[in-house]
C-alpha positions as CSV (number, residue, x, y, z in Angstrom):
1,X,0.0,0.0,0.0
2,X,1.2,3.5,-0.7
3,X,0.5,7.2,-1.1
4,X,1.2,9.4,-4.3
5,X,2.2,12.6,-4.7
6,X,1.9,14.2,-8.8
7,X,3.4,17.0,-10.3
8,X,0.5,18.6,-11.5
9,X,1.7,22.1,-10.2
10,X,-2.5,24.2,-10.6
11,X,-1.9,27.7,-9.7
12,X,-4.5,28.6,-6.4
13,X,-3.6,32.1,-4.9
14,X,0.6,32.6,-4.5
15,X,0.4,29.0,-3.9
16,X,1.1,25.8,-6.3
17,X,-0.5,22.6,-5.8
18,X,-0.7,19.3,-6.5
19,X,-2.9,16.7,-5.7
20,X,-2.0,13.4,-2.6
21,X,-3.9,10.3,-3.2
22,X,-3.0,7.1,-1.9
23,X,-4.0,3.1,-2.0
24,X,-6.7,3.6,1.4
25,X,-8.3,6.8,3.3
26,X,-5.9,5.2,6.3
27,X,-3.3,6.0,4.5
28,X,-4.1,8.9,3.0
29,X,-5.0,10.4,6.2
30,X,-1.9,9.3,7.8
31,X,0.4,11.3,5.5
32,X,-1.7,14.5,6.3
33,X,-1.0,14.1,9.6
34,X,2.1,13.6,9.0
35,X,2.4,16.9,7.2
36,X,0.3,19.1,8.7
37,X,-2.2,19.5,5.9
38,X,-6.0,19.8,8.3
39,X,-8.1,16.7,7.1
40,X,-11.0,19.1,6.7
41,X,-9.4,19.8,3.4
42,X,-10.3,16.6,1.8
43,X,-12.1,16.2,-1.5
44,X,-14.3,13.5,-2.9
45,X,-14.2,11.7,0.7
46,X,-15.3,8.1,0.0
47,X,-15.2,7.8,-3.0
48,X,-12.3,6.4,-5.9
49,X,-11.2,10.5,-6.1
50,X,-10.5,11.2,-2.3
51,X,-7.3,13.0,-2.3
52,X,-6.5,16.2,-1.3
53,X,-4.7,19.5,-2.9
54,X,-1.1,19.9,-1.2
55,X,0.8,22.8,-1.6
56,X,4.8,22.3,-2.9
57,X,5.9,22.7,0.1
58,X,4.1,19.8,2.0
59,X,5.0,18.1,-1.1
60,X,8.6,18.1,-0.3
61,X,7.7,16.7,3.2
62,X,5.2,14.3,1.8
63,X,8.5,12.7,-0.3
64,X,10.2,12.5,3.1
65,X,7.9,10.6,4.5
66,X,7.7,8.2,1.9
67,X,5.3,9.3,-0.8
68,X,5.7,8.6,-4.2
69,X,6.3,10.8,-6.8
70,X,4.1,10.4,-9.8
71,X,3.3,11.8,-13.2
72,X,-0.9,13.8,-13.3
73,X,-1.4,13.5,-17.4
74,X,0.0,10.1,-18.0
75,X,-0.8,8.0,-14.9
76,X,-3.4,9.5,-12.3
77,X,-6.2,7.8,-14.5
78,X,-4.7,4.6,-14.2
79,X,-4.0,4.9,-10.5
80,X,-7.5,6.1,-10.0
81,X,-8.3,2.4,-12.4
82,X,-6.4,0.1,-9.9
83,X,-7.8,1.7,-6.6
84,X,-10.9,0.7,-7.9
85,X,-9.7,-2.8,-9.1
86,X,-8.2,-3.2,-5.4
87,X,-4.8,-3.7,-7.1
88,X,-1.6,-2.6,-5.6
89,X,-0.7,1.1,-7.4
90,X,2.6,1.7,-8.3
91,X,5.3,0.5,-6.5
92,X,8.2,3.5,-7.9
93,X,8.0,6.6,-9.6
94,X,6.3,6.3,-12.8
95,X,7.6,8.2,-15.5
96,X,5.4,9.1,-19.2
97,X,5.9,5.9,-21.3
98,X,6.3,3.7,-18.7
């Protein structure tokens, strides 16, 4: 089981974000603790798109505390496909192509 960080990098105010997902909402809310991101910020609890928006800089301390650095365009579709399979998402950074 894991969580995933992307690179999608969506202006919001001063700020640049990208989204946190992981493999369970256990997880998930784990790393936010972690972080310090308030679980009040949450989108799309329950369902296969709970994740939140992170800024950059929780990024950076999401990767420290073992997130995994993934690619928005090319593969958040197909991790959103195996969390809803129950399969295991990916266990490295995945680059485009791979």
């Amino acid at each position: 089981m894991a969580v995933y960080v992307d690179d999608m990098n969506a202006p919001f105010g001063e700020m640049l974000m990208c989204h946190l997902i992981a493999d369970t909402t256990v997880e998930l809310l784990a790393m936010v603790n972690k972080i310090g991101v308030q679980r009040k910020w949450i989108q799309n609890a329950g369902t296969r798109r709970e994740h939140f928006d992170i800024p950059l800089s929780k990024k950076k301390l999401a990767i420290q505390n073992g997130a995994i650095e993934v690619e928005y365009r090319v593969v958040f579709a197909k991790l959103l496909k195996q969390k809803d399979e129950g399969r295991l998402m990916f266990p490295r950074r995945v680059k485009a192509g791979s």
